[in-house]
The first five atom37 places (N, CA, C, CB, O) and aatype in JSON, in Angstrom:
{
  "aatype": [20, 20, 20, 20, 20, 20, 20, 20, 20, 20, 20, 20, 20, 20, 20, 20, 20, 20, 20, 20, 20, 20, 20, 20, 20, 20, 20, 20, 20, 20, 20, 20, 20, 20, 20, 20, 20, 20, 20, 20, 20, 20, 20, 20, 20, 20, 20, 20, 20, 20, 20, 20, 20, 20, 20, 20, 20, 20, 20, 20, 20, 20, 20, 20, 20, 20, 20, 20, 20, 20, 20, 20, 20, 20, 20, 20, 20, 20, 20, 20, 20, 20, 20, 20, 20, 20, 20, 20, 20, 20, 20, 20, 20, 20, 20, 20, 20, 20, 20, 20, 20, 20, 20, 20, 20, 20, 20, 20, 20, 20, 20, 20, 20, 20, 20, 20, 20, 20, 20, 20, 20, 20, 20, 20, 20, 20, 20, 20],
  "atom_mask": [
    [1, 1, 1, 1, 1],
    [1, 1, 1, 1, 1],
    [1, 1, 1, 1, 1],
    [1, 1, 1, 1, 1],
    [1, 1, 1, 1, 1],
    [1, 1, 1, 1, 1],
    [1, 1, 1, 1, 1],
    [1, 1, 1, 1, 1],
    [1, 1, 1, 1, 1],
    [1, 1, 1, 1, 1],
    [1, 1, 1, 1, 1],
    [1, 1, 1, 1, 1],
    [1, 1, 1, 1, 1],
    [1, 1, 1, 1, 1],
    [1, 1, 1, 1, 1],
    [1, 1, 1, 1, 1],
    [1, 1, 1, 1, 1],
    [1, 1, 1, 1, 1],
    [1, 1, 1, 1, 1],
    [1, 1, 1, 1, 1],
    [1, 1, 1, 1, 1],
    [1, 1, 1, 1, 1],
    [1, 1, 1, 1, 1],
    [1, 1, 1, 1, 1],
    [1, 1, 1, 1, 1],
    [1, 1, 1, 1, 1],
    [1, 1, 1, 1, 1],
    [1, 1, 1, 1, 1],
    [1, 1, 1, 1, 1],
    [1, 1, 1, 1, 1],
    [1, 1, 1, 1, 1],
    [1, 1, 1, 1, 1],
    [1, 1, 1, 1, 1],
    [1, 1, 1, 1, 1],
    [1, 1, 1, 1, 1],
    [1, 1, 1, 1, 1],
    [1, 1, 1, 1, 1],
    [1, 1, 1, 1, 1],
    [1, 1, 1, 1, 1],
    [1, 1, 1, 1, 1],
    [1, 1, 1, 1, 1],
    [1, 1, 1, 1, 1],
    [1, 1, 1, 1, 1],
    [1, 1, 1, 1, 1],
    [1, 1, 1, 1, 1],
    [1, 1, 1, 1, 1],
    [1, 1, 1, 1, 1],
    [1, 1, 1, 1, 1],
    [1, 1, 1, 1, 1],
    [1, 1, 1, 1, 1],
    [1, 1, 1, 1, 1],
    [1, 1, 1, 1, 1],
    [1, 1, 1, 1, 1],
    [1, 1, 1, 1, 1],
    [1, 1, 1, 1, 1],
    [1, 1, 1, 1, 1],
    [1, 1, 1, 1, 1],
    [1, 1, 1, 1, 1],
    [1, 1, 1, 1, 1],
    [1, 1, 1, 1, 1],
    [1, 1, 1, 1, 1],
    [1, 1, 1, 1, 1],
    [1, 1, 1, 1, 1],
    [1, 1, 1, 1, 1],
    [1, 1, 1, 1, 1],
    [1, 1, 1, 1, 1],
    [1, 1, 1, 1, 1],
    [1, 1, 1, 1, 1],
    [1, 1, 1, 1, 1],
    [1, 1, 1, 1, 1],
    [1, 1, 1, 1, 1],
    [1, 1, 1, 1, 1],
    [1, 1, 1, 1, 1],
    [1, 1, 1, 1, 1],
    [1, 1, 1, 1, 1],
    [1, 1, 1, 1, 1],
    [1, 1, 1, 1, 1],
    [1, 1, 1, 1, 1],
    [1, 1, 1, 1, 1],
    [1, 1, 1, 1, 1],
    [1, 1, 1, 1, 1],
    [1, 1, 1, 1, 1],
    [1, 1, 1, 1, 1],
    [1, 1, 1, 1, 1],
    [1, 1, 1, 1, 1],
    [1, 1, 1, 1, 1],
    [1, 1, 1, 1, 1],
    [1, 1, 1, 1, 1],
    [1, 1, 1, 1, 1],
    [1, 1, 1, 1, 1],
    [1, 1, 1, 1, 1],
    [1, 1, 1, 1, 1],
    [1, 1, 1, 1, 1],
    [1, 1, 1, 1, 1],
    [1, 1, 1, 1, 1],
    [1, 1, 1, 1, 1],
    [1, 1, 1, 1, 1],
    [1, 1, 1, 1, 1],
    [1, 1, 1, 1, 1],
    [1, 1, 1, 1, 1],
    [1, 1, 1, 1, 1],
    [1, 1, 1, 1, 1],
    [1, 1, 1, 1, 1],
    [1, 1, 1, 1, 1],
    [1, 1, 1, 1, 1],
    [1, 1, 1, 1, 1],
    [1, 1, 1, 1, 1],
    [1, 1, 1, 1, 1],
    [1, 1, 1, 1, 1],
    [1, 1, 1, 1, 1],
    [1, 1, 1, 1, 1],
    [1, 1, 1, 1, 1],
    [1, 1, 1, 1, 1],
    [1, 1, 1, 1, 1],
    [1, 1, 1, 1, 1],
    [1, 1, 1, 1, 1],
    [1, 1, 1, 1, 1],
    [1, 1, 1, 1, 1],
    [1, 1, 1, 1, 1],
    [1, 1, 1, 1, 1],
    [1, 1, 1, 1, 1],
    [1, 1, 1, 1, 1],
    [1, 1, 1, 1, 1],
    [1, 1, 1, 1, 1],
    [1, 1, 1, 1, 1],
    [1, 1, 1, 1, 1],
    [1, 1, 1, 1, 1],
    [1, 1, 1, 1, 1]
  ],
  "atom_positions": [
    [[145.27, 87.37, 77.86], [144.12, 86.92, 78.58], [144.49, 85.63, 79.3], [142.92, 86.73, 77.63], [145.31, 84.84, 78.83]],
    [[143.87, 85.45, 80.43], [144.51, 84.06, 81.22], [143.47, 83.63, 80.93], [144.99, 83.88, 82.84], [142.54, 84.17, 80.32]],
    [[143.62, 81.95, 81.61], [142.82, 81.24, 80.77], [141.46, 80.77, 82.22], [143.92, 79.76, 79.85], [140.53, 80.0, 82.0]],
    [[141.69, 81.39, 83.47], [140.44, 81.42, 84.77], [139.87, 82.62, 84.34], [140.96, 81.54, 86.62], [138.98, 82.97, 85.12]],
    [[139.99, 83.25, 83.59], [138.51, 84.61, 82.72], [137.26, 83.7, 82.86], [138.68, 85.12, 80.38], [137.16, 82.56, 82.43]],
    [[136.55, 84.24, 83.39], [135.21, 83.97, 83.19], [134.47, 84.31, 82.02], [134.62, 84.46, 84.1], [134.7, 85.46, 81.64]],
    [[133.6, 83.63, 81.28], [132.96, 83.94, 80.39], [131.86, 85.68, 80.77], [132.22, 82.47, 80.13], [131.26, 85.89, 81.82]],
    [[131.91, 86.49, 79.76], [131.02, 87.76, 80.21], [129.66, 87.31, 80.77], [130.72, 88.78, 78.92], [129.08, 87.91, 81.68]],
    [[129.23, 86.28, 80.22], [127.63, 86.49, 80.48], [127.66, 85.28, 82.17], [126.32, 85.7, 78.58], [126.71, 84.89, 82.86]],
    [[128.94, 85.04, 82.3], [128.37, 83.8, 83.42], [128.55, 84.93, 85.05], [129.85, 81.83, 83.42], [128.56, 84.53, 86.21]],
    [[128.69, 86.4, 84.53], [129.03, 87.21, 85.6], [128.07, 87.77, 85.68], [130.05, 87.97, 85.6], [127.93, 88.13, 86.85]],
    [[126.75, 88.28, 84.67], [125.74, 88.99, 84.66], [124.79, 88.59, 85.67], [125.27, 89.01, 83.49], [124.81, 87.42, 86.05]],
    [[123.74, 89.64, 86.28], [123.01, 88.95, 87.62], [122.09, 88.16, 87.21], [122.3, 89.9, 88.64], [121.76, 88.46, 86.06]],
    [[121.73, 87.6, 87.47], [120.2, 86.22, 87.06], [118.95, 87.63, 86.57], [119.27, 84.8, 89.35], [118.78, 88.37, 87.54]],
    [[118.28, 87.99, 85.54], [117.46, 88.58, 85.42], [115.8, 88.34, 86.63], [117.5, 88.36, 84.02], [115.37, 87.2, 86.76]],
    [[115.08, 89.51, 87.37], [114.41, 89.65, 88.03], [112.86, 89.55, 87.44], [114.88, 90.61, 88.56], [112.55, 90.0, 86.34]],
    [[111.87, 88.83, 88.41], [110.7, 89.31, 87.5], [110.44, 90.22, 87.63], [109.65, 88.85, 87.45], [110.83, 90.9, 88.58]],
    [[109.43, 90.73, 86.47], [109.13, 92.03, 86.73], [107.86, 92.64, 88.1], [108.71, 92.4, 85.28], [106.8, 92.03, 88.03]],
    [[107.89, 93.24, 88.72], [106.8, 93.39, 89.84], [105.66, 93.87, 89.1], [107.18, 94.43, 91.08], [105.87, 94.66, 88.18]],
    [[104.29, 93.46, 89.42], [103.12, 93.64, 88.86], [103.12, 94.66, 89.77], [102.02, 92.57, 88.73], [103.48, 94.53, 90.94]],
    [[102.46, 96.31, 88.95], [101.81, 97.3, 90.21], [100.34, 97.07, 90.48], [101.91, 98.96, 89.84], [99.97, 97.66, 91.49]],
    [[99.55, 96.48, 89.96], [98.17, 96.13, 89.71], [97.83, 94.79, 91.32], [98.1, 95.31, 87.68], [97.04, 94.74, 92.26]],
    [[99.18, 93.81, 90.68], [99.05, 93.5, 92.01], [99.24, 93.89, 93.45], [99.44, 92.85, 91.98], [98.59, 93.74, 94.49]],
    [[100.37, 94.45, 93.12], [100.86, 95.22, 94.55], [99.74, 95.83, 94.93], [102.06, 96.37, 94.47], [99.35, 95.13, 95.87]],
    [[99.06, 96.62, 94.79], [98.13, 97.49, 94.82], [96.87, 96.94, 95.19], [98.09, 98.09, 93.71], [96.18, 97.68, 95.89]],
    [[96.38, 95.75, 94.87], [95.17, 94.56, 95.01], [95.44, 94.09, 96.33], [95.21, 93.2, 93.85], [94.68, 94.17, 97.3]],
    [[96.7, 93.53, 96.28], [97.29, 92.97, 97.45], [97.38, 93.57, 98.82], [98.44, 92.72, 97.14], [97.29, 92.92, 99.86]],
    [[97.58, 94.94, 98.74], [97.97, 95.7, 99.97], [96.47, 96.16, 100.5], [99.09, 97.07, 99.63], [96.07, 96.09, 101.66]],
    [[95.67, 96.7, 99.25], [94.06, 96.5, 99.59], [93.09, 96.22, 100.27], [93.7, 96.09, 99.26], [92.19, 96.78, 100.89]],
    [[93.89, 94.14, 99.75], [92.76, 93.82, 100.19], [93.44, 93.08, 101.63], [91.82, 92.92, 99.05], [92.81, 92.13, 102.11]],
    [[94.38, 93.39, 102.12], [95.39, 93.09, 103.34], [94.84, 94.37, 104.09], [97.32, 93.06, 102.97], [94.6, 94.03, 105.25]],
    [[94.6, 95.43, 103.93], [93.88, 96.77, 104.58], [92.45, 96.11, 104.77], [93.84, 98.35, 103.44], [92.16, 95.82, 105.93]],
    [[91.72, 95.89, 104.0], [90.5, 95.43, 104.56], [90.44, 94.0, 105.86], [89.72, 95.03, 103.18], [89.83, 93.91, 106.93]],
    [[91.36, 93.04, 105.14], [91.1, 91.97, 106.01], [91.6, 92.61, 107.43], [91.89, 90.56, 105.52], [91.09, 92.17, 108.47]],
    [[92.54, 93.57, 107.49], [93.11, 94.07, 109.26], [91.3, 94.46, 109.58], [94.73, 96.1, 109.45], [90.42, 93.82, 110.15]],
    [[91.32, 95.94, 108.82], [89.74, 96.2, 109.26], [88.6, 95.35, 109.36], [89.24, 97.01, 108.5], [87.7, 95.83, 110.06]],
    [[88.35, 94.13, 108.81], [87.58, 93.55, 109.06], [87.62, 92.45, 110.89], [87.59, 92.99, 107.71], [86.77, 92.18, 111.74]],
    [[89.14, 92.13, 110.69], [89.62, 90.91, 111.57], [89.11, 91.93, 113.02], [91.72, 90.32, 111.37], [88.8, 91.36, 114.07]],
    [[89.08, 93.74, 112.88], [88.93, 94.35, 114.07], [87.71, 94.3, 114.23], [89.4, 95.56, 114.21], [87.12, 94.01, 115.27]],
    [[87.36, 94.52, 113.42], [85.48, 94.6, 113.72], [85.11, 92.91, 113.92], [84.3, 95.41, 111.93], [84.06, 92.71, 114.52]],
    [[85.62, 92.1, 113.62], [85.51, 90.65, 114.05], [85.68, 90.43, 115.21], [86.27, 89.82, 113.51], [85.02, 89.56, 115.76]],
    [[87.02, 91.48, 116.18], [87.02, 91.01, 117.07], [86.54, 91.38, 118.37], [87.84, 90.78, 117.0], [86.78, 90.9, 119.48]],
    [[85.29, 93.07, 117.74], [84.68, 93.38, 118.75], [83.41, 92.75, 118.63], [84.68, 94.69, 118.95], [82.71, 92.39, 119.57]],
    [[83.21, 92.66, 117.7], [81.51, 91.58, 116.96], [81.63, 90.49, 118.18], [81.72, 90.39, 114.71], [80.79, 90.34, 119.07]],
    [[82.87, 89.76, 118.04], [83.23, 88.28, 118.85], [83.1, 88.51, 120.59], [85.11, 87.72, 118.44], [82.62, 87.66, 121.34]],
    [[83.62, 89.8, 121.0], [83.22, 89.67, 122.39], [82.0, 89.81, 123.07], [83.82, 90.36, 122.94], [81.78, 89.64, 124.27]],
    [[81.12, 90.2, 122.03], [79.52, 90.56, 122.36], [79.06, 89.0, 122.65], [78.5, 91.43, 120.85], [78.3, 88.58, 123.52]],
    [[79.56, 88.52, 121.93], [79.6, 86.64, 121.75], [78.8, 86.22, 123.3], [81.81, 85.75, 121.69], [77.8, 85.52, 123.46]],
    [[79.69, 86.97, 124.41], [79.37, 86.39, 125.29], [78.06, 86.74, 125.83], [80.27, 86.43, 126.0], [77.72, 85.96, 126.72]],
    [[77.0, 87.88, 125.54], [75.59, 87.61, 125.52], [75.31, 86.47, 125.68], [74.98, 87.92, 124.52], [74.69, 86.07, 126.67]],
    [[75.67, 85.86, 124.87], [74.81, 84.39, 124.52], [74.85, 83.44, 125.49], [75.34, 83.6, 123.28], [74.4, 82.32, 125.26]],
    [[75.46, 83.8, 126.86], [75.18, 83.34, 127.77], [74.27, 83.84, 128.92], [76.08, 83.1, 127.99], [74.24, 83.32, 130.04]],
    [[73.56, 84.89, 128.54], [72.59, 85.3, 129.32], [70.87, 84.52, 130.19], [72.4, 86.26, 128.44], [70.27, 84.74, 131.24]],
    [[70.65, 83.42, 128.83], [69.81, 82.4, 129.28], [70.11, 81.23, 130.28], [69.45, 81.88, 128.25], [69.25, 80.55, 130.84]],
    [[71.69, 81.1, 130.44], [72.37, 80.29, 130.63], [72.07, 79.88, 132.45], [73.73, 80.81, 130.05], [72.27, 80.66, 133.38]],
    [[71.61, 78.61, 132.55], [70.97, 78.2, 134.21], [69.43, 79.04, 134.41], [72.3, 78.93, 135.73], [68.88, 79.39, 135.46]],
    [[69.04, 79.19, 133.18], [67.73, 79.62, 133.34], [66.47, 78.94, 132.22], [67.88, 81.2, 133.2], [65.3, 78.62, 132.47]],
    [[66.95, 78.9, 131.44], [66.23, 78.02, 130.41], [66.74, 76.82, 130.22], [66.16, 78.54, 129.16], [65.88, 75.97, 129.98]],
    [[68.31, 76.29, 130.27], [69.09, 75.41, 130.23], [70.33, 75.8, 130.42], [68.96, 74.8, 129.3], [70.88, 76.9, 130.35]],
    [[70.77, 74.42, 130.73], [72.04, 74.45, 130.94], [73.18, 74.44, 130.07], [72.16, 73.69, 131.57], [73.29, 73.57, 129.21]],
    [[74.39, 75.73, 130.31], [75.38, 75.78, 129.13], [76.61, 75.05, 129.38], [75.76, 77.2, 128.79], [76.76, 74.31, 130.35]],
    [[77.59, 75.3, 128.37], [78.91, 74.26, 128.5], [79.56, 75.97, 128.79], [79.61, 72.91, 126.7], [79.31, 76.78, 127.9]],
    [[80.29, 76.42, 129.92], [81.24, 77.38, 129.45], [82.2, 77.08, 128.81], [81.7, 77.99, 130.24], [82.67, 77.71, 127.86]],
    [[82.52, 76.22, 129.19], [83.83, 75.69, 128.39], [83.8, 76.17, 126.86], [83.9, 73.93, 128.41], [84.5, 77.11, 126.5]],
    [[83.02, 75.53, 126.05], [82.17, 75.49, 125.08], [81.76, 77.28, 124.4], [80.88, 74.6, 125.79], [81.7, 77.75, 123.26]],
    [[81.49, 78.0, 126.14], [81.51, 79.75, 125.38], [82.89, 79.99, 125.07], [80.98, 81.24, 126.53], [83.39, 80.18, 123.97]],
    [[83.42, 79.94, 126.18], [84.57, 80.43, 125.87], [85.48, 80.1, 124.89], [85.07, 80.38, 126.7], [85.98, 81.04, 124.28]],
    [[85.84, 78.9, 124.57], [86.16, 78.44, 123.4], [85.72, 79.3, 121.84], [85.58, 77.12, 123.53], [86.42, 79.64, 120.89]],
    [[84.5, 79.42, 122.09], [83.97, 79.65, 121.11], [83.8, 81.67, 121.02], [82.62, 78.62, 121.21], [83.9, 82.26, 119.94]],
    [[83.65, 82.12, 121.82], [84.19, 83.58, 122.1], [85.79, 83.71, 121.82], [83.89, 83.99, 123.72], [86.36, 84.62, 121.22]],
    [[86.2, 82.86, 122.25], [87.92, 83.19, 121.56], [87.67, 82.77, 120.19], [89.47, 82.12, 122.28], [87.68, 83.66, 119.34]],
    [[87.46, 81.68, 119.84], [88.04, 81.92, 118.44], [86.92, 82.72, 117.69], [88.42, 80.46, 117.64], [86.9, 82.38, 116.51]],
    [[85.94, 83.72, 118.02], [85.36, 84.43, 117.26], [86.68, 85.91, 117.42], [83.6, 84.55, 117.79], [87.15, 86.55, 116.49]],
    [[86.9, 86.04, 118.52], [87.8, 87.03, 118.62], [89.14, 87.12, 118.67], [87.56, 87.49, 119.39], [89.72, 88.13, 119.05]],
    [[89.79, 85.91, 118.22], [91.33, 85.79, 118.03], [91.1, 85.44, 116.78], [92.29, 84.78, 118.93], [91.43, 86.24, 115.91]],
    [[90.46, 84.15, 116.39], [90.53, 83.4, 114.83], [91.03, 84.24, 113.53], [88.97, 82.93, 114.41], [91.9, 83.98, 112.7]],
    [[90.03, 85.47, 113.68], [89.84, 86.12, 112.34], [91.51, 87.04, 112.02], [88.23, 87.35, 112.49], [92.06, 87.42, 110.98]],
    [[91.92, 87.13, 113.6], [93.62, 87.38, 113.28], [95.21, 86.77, 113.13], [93.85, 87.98, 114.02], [96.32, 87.16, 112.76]],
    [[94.42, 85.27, 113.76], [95.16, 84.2, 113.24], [95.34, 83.85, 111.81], [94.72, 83.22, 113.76], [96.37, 83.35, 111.36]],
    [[93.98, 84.22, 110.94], [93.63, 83.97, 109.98], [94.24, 85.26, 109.21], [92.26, 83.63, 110.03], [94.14, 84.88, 108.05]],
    [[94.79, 86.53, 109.16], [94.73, 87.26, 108.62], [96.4, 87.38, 108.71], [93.73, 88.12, 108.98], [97.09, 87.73, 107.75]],
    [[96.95, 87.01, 110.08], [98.39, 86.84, 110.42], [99.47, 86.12, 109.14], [98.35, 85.83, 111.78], [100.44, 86.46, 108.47]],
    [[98.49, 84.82, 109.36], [98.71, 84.09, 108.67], [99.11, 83.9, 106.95], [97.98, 83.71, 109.07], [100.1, 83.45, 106.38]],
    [[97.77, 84.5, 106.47], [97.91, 84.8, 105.15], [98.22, 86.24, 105.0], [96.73, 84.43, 104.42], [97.47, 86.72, 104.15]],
    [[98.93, 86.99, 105.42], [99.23, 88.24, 105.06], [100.87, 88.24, 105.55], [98.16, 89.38, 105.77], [101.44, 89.31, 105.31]],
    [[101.8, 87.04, 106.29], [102.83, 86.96, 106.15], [103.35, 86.13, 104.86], [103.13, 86.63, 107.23], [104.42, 86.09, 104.24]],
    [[101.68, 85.3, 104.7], [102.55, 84.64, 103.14], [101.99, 85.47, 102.18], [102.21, 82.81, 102.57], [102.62, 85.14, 101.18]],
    [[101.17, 86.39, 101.82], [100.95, 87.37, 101.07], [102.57, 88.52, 100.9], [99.54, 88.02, 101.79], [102.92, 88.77, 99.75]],
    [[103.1, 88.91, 101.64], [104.21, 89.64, 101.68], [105.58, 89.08, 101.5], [104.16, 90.21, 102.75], [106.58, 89.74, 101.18]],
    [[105.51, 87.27, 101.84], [106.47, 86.75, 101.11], [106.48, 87.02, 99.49], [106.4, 85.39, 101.41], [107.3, 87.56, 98.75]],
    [[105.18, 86.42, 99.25], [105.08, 86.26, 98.07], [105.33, 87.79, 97.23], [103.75, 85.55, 97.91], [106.29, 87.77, 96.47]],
    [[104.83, 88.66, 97.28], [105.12, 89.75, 97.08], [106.73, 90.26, 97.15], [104.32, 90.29, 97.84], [106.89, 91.24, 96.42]],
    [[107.68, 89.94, 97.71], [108.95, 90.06, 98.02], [109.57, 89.26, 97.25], [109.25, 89.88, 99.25], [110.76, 89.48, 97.0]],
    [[108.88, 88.14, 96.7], [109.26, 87.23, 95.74], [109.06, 87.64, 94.36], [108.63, 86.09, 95.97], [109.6, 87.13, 93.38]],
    [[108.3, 88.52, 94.38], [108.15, 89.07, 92.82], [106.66, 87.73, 91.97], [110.36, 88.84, 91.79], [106.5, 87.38, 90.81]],
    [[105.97, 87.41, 93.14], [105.26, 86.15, 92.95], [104.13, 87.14, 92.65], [105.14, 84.89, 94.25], [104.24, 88.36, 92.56]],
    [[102.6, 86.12, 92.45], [101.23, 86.97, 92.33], [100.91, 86.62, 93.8], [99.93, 86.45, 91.03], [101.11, 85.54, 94.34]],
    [[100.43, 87.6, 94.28], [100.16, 87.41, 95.98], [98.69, 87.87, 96.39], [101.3, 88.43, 96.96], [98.38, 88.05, 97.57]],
    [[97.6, 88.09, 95.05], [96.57, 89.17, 95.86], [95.43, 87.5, 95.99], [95.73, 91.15, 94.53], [94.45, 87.56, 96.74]],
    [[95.67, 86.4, 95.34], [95.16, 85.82, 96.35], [95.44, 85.51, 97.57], [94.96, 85.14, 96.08], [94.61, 85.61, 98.47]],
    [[96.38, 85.18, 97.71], [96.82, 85.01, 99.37], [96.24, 86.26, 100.3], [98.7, 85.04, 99.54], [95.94, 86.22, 101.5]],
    [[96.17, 87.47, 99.31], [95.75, 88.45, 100.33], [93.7, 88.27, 100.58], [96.36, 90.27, 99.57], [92.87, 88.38, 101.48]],
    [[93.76, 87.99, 99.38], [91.97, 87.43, 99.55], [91.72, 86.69, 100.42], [91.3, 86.65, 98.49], [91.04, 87.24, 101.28]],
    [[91.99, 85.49, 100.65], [92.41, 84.28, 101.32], [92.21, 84.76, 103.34], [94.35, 83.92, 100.64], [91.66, 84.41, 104.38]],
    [[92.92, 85.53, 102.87], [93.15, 86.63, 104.2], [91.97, 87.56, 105.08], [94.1, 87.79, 103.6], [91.67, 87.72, 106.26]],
    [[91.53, 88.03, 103.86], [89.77, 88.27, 103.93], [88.9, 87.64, 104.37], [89.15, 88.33, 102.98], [88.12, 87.91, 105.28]],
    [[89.04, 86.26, 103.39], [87.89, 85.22, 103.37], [88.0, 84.68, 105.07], [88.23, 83.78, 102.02], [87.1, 84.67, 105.91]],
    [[89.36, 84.27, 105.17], [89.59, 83.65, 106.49], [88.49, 83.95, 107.9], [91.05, 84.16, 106.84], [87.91, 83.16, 108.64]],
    [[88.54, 85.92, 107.84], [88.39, 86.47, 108.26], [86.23, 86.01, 109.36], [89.01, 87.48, 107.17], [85.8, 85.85, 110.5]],
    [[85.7, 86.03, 107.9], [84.45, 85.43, 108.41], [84.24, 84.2, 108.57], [83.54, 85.7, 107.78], [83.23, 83.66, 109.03]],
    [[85.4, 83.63, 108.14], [85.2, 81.87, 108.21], [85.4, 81.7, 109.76], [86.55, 80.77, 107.19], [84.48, 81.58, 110.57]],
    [[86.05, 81.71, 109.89], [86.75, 81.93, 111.5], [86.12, 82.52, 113.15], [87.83, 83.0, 111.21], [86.01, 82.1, 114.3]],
    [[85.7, 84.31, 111.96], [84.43, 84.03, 113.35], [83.33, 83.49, 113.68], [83.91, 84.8, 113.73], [82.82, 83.27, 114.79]],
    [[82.75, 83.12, 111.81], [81.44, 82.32, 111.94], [81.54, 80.97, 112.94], [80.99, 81.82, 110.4], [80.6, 80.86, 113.73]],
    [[82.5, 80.02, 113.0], [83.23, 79.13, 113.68], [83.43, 79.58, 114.88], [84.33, 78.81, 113.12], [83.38, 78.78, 115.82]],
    [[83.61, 80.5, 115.04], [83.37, 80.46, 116.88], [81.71, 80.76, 117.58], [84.46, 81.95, 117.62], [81.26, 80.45, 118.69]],
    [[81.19, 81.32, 116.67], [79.76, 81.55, 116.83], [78.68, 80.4, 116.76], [79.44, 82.46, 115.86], [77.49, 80.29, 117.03]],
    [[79.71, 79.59, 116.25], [78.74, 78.44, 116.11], [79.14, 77.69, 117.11], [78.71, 77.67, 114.8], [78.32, 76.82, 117.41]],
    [[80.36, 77.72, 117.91], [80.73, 76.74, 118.96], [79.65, 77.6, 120.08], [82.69, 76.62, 119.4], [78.84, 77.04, 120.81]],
    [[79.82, 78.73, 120.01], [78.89, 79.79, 121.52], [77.81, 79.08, 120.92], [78.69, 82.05, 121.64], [77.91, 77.93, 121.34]],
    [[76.97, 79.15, 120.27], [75.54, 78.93, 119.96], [75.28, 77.42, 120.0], [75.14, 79.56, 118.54], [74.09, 77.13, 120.17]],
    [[76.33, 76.14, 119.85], [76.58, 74.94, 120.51], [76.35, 74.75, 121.84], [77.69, 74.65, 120.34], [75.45, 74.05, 122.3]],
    [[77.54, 75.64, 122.75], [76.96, 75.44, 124.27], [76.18, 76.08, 124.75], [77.68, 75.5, 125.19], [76.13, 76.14, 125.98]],
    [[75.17, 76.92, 123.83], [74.39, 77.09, 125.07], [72.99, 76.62, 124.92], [74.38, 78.52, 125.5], [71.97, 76.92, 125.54]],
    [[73.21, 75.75, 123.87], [71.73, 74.79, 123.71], [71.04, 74.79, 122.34], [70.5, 75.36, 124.75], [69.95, 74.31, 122.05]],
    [[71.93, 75.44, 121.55], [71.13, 75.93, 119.97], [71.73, 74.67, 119.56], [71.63, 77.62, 118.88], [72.81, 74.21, 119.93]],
    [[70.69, 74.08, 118.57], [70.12, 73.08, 117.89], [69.25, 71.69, 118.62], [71.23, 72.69, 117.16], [68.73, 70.73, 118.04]],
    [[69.33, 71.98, 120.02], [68.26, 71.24, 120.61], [67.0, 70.98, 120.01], [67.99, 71.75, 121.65], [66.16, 70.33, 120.62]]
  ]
}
């Protein structure tokens, strides 16, 4: 035996965690709903622009202010879902717990368009 032998166990691979299927399964779920939701968010969000129909007739609106606020009702909720569903699939690849991140992803989802609905309903005179 020479004496650069490596010890047996310093050659063995680093042991893996084990993958939860419970999560996997939660995770991919609720990453299926947040896509379906972020879509229906983002036809909900272009109706958005109704809300300029009073607009130079009862008062005066900010477009700036719609539009702003029509995009992020109709981009947000996929920024938001982009977002946490690339770190949902890290994590998952990591052998990590990931089905919050995939919740997260969900949640985003109405946070985001409610936030643009509230910027449209800002310019065009709501809370006067």
């Amino acid at each position: 035996m020479s004496s650069s032998a490596a010890p047996p166990d310093a050659t063995a691979p680093a042991a893996r965690r084990p993958r939860s299927t419970l999560d996997l399964v939660v995770t991919t779920a609720l990453l299926v709903l947040a896509v379906a939701a972020a879509a229906a968010g983002t036809f909900a969000g272009l109706f958005l622009v109704m809300a300029s129909d009073s607009c130079g007739i009862q008062a005066e609106c900010s477009t700036l202010g719609l539009t702003a606020g029509v995009g992020v009702s109709a981009l947000g909720p996929w920024v938001g879902v982009l977002g946490f569903g690339v770190w949902a699939v890290v994590r998952v690849v990591r052998r990590r717990l990931a089905w919050w991140t995939a919740l997260a992803a969900l949640l985003a989802v109405p946070a985001l368009w409610f936030a643009g609905a509230g910027l449209v309903w800002l310019s065009v005179g709501g809370g006067r």
